[in-house]
C-alpha positions as CSV (number, residue, x, y, z in Angstrom):
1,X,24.9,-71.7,-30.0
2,X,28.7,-70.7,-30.7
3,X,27.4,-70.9,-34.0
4,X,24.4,-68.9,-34.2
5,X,26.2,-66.6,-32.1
6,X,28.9,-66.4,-34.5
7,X,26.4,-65.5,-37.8
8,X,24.5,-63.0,-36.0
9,X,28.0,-61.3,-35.4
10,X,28.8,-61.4,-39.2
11,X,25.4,-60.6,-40.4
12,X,25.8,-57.2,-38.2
13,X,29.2,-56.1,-39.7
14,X,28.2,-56.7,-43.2
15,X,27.1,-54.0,-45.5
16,X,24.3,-54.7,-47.5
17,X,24.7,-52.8,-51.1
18,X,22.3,-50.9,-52.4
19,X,20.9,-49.4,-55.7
20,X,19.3,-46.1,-56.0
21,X,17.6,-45.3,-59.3
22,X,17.8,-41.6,-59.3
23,X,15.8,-39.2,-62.1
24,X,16.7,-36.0,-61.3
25,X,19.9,-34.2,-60.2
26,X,17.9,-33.5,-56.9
27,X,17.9,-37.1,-56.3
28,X,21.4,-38.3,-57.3
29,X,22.7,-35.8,-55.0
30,X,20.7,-37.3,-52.0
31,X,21.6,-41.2,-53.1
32,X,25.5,-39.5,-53.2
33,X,25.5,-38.3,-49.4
34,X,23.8,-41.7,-48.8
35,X,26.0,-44.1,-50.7
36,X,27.3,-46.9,-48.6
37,X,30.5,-49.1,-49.4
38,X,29.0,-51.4,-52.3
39,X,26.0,-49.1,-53.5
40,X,25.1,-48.2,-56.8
41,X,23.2,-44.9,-58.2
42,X,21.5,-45.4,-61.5
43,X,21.2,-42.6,-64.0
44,X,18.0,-42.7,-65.4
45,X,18.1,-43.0,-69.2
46,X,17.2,-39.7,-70.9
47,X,18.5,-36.7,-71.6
48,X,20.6,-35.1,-68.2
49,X,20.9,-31.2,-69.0
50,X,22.4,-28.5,-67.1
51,X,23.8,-30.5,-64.3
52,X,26.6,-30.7,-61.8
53,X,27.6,-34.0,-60.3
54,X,29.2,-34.5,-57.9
55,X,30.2,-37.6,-55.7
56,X,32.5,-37.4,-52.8
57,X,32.0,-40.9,-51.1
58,X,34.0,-43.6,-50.4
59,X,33.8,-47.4,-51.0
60,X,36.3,-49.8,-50.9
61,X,38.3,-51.8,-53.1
62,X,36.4,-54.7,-52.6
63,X,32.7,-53.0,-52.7
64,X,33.6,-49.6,-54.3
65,X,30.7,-47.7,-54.8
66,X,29.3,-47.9,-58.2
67,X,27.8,-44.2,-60.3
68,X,26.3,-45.9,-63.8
69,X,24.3,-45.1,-66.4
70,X,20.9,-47.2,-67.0
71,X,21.5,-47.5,-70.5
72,X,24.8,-46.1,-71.7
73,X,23.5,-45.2,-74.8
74,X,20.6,-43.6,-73.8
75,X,21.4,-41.7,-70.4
76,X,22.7,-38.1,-72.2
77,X,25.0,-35.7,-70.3
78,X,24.6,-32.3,-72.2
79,X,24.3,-28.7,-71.9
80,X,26.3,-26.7,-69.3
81,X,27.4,-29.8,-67.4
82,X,30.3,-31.1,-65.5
83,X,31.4,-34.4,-63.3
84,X,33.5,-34.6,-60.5
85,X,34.3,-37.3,-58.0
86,X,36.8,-37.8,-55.1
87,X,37.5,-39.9,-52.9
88,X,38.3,-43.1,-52.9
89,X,37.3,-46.6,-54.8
90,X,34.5,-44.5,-57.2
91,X,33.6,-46.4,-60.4
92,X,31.7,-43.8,-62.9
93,X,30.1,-46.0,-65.8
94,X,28.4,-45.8,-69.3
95,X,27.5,-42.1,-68.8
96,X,27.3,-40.4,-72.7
97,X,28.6,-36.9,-72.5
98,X,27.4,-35.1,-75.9
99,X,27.8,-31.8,-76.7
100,X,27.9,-30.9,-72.5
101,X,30.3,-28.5,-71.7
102,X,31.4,-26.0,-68.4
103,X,33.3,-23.3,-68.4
104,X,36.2,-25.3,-66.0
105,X,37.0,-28.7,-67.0
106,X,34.4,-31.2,-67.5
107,X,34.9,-34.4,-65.6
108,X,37.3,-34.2,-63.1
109,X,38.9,-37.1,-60.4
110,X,38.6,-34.3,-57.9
111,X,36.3,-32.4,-55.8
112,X,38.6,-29.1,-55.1
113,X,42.4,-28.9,-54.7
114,X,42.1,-30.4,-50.9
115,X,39.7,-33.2,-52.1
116,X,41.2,-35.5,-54.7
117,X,40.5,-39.0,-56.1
118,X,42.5,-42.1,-55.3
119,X,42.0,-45.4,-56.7
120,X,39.3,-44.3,-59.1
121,X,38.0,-45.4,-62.5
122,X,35.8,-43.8,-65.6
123,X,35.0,-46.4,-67.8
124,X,32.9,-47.5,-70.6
125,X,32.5,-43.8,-70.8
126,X,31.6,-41.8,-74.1
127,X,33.2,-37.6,-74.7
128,X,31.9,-36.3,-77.6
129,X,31.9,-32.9,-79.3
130,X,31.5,-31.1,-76.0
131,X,33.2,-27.8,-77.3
132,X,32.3,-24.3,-74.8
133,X,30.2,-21.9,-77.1
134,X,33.5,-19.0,-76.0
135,X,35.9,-21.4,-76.9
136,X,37.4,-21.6,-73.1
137,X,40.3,-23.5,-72.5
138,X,39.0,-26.4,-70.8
139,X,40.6,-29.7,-70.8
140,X,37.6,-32.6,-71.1
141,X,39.4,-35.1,-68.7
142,X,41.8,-34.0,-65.5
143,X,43.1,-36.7,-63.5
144,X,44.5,-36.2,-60.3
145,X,44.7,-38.2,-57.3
146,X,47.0,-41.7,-57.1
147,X,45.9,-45.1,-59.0
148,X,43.5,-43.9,-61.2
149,X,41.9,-45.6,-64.6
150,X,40.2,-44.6,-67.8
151,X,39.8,-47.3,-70.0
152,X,37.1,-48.3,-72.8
153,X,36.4,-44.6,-73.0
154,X,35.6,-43.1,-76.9
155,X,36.9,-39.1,-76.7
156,X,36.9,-37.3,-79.9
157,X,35.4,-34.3,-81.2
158,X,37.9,-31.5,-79.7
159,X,37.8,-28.2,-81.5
160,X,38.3,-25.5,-78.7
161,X,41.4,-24.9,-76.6
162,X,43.1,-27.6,-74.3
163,X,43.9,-30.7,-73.9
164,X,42.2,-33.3,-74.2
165,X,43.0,-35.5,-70.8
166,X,45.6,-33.9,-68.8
167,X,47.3,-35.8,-65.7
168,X,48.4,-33.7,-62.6
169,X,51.3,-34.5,-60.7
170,X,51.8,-34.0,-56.5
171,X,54.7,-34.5,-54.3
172,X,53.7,-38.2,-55.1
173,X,54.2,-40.6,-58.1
174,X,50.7,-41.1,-59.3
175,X,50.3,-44.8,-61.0
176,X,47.6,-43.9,-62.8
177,X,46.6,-46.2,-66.1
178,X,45.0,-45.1,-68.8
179,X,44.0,-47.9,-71.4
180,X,41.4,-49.4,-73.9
181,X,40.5,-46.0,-75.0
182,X,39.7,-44.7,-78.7
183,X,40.5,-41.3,-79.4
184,X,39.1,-40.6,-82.2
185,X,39.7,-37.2,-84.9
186,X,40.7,-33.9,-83.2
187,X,41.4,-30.9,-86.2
188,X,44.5,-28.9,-86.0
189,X,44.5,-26.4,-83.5
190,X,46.8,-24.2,-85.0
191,X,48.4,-23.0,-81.7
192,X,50.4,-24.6,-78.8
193,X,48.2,-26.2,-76.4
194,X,46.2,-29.3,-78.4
195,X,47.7,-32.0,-77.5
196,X,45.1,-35.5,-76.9
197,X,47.1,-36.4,-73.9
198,X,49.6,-35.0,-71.6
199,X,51.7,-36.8,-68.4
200,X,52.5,-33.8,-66.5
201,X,53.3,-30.4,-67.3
202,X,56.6,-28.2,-66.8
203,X,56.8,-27.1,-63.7
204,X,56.6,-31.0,-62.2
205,X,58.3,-32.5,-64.9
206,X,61.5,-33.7,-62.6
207,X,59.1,-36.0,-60.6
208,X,58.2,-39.0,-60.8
209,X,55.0,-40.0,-62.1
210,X,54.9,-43.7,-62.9
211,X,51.8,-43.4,-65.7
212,X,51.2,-46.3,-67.8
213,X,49.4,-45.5,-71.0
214,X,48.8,-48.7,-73.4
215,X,46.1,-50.3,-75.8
216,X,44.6,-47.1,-76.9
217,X,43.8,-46.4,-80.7
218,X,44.7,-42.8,-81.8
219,X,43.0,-41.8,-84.9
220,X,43.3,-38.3,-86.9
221,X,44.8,-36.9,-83.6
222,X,45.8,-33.4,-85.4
223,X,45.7,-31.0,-82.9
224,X,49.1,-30.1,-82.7
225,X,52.6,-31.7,-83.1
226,X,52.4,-33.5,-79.7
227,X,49.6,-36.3,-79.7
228,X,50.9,-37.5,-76.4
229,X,53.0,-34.9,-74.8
230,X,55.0,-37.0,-71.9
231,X,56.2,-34.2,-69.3
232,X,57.3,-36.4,-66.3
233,X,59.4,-39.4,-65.1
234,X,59.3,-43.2,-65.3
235,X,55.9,-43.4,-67.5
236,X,55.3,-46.3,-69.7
237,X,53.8,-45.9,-73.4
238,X,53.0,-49.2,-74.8
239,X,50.8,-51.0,-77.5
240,X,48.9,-47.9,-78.6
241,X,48.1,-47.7,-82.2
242,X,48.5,-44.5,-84.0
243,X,46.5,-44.4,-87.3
244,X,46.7,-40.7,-89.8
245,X,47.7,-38.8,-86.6
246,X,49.8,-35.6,-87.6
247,X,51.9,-35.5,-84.7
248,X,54.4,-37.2,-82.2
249,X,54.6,-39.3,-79.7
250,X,56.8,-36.6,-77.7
251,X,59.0,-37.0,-74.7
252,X,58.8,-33.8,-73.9
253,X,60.0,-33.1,-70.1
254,X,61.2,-35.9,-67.7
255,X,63.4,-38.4,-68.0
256,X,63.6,-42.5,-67.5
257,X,60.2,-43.2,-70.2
258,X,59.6,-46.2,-71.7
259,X,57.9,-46.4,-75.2
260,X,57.3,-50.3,-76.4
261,X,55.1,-52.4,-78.6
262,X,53.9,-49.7,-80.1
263,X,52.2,-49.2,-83.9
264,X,52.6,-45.7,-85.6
265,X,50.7,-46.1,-89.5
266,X,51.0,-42.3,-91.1
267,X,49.1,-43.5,-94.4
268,X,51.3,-41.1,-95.8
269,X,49.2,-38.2,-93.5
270,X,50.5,-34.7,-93.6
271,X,52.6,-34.3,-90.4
272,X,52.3,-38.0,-89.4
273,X,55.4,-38.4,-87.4
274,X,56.8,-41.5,-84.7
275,X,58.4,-40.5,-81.3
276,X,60.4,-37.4,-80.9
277,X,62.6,-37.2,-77.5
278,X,64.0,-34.5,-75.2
279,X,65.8,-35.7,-71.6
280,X,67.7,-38.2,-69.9
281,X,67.4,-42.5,-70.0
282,X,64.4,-43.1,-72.3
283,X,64.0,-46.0,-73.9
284,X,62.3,-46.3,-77.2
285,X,62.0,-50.3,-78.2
286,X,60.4,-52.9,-80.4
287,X,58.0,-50.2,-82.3
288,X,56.5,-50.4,-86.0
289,X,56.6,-46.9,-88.0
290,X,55.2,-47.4,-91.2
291,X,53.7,-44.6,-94.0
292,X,55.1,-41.3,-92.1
293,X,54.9,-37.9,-93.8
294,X,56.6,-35.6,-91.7
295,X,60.5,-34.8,-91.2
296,X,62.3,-32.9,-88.3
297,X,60.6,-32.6,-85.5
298,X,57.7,-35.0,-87.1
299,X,60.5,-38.0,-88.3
300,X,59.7,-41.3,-87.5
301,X,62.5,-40.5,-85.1
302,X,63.9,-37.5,-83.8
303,X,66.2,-36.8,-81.4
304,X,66.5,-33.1,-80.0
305,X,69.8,-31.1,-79.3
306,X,69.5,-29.8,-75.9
307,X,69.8,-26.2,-74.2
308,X,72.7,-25.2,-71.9
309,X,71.3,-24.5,-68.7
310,X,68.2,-25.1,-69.9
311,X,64.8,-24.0,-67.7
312,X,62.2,-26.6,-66.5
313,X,60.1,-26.0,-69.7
314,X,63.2,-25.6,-72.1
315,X,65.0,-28.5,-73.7
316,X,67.6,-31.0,-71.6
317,X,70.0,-32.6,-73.6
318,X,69.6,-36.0,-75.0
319,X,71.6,-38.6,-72.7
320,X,71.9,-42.2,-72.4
321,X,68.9,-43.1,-74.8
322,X,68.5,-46.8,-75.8
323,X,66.3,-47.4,-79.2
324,X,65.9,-51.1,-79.9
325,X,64.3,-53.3,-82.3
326,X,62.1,-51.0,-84.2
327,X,61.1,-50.7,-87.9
328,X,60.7,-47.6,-90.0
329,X,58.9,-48.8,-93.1
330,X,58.5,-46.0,-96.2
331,X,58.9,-43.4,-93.8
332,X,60.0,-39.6,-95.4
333,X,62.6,-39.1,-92.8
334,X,63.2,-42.2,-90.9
335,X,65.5,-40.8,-88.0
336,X,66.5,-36.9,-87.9
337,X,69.3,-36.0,-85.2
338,X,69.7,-32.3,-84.5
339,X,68.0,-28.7,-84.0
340,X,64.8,-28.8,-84.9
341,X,63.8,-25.0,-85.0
342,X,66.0,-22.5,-86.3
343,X,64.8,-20.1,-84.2
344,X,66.2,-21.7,-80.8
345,X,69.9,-22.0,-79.3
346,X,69.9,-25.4,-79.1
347,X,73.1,-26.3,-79.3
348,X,73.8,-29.5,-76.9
349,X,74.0,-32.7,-79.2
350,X,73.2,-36.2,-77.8
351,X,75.2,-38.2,-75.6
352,X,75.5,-41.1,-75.1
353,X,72.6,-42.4,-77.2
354,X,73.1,-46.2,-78.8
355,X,70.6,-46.9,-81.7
356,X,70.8,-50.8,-82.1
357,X,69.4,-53.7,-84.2
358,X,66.9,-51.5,-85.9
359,X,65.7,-51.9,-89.4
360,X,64.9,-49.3,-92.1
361,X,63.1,-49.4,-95.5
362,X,61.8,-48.0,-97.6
363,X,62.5,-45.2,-101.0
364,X,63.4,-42.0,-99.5
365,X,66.4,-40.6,-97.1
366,X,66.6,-42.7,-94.1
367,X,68.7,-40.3,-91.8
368,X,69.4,-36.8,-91.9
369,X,72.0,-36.1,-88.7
370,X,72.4,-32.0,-87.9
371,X,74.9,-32.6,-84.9
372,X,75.3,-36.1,-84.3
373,X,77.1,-35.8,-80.6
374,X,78.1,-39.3,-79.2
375,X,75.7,-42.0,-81.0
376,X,76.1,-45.4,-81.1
377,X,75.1,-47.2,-84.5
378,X,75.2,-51.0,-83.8
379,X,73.6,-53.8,-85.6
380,X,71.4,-52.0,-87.4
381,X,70.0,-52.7,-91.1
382,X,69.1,-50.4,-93.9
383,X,68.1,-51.0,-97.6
384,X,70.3,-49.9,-99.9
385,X,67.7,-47.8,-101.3
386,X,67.8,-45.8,-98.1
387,X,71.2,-45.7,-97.2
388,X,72.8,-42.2,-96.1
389,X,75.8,-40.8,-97.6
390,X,78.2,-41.2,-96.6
391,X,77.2,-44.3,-94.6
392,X,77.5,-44.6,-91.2
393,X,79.3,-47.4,-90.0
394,X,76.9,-49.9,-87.6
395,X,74.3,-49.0,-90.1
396,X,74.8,-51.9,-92.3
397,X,73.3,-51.8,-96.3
398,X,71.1,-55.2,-96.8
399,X,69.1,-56.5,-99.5
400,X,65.9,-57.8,-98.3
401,X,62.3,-57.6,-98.9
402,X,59.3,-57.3,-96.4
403,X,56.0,-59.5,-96.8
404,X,52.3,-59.4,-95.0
405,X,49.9,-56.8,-93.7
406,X,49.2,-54.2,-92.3
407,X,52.8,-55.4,-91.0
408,X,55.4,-55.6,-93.2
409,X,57.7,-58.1,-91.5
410,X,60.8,-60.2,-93.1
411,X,59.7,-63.7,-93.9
412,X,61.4,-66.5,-93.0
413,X,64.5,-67.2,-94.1
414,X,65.4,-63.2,-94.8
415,X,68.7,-62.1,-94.1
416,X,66.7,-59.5,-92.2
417,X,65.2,-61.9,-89.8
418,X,66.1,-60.7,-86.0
419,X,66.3,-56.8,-86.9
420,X,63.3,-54.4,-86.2
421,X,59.8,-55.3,-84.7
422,X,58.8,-58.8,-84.1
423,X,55.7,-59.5,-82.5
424,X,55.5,-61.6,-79.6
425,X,54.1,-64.9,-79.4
426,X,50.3,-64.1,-78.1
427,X,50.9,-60.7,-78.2
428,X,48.4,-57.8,-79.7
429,X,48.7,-56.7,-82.7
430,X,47.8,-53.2,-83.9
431,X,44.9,-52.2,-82.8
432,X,41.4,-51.4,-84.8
433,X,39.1,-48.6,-83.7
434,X,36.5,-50.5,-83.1
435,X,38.9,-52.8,-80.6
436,X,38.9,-50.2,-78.2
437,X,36.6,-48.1,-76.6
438,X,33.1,-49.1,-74.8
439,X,31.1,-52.0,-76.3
440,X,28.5,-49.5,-77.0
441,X,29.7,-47.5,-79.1
């Protein structure tokens, strides 16, 4: 009897999930004030025009509740259309968004500023060409909230103003990952404001964020000189490959970033730059630059002079910045040091800054310093054909040849063995298009 007693209890507490195949908005709307820890609404496959959704539920993190798309190929977001969801443990799935636009941002991890999204995820996900007929500034993707994910999303197409996935900071550091995702061509912009992704923005740029952004592919990201533009504290940037992007990696704002593991091929691109950094205690290690175009402010590295007294959205001096183990390979301007635009009063040089056991090859000039300030040169290799003049000491000349591909890595035996990138035992390698991004696509 103890028992019986004791299943019938059980039975009553659990939740049985449901799922609601819904056709029209009408309906999705009903099956969303409805949705039970565990549920799942099904988007009809077809075309889904003109419509705002909106789920503000909650589920839990072992029976979230579940918005999908019957067939991710088939079930079509378009026309004047948005998404938004908040609240917490919401899993948005294999919905196509083509062509849809609104005239605020179009899918959004919250409801309004009250109602945000924790512990969310948009995956499997497609954004393409969805461009306002005015040309609004809209970005496509604004996360806010705490622990959220996109991942195995493909986003390319961007032509009107905005960025393309923007991450808002509270008083709280938001954990949010965003990984697996192929972002494919965006065309210059030709003003400020195009960047693919950005951590942050100005005004919270002193707090800390705690973003990790890893195994995404970046292809002909060319909106403007910041693909990722990092404007917060204590975000990681790891294993992304960059392939014909005319742009930076650019640690913009914020201090204490991490950027690791990652691949940066320029195929000789116009503009096609590495990592360019601003602030305090970044770290910029084990990286593979190879084929860059650009110079300055677009080098495979560049390292900004600082403002006195600069303002949030100025330029803080460069201090205490560790790069390690990366390798510039045929790069046009391996590592520039100085003031980037003549048109600013940057006159604070680095400090502090140690630059070890890197390699460089290549044909052309491997380092053009402005104002040096206090570096650090230590252990590092060049190629004789890349040498500055005069040299600088810790940045030792050494013949050696590179072997394999797409990475160009010292074979065994070179006297250049230990320098530069080496990739991990079982580690990924740079990434192919087609290895990120939904299965889908």
């Amino acid at each position: 009897m103890k028992i019986v007693l004791l299943a019938l209890a059980l039975s009553a507490t659990m939740v049985i999930a449901a799922d609601h195949l819904v056709v029209t908005a009408e309906e999705f709307n009903v099956a969303v004030a409805k949705a039970q820890p565990g549920d799942t609404i099904t988007l009809r496959a077809g075309e889904w025009k003109d419509v705002d959704l909106l789920v503000t539920a909650n589920g839990t993190a072992e029976q979230p509740i579940t918005v999908r798309a019957e067939h991710p190929v088939e079930t079509i977001v378009t026309g004047e259309s948005r998404l938004r969801f908040a609240g917490d443990h919401l899993i948005v799935s294999g919905l196509f968004f083509k062509g849809a636009w609104h005239k605020e941002d179009l899918i959004v991890f919250r409801r309004d500023s009250k109602t945000l999204a924790n512990d969310c995820r948009l995956t499997d996900c497609a954004v393409v060409d969805c461009n306002s007929p005015e040309n609004n500034e809209t970005r496509w993707i604004g996360i806010y909230g705490q622990r959220n994910r996109v991942d195995h999303c493909w986003i390319q197409g961007k032509t009107s103003k905005g960025t393309t996935l923007v991450i808002w900071l509270n008083e709280n550091p938001t954990d949010h990952r965003i990984d697996h995702n192929y972002f494919g061509p965006r065309p210059e912009l030709k003003q400020n404001g195009g960047e693919t992704i950005r951590v942050g923005d100005s005004k919270t740029s002193m707090q800390l964020c705690r973003t990790i952004v890893e195994a995404n592919c970046f292809e002909q990201c060319d909106g403007e000189a910041e693909i990722i533009s990092n404007k917060s504290c204590g975000n990681i940037y790891r294993g992304n490959t960059f392939r014909r992007c005319s742009g930076t990696l650019t640690l913009r704002h914020g201090n204490d970033c991490i950027v690791e593991g990652n691949f940066f091929f320029g195929e000789k691109a116009r503009g096609s730059g590495g990592v360019r950094i601003i602030g305090e205690r970044h770290r910029v290690i084990g990286n593979y630059f190879q084929d860059l175009a650009g110079d300055r402010a677009r080098a495979g590295l560049c390292l900004v002079n600082g403002l006195k007294d600069s303002p949030l959205n100025g330029y803080f001096q460069v201090r205490g910045a560790e790069i390690t183990g990366n390798t510039w390979v045929n790069c046009k301007q391996t590592v520039f040091i100085g003031q980037t635009d003549e048109d600013t009063d940057n006159s604070l040089p680095t400090q502090g800054v140690v630059i070890s056991r890197n390699l460089i090859a290549g044909k052309t000039a491997a380092v053009t310093i402005g104002l040096a300030g206090d570096v650090t040169w230590k252990d590092n290799i060049v190629h004789p054909a890349v040498q500055p003049e005069p040299a600088i000491p810790g940045l030792n000349a050494v013949d050696f040849v590179l072997e394999g591909q797409p990475l160009q890595l010292p074979p065994v035996g070179s006297t250049a063995v230990g320098y530069g990138f080496a990739l991990p035992d079982g580690a990924q390698g740079p990434l192919l298009p087609t290895e990120t991004g939904p299965d889908w696509r």
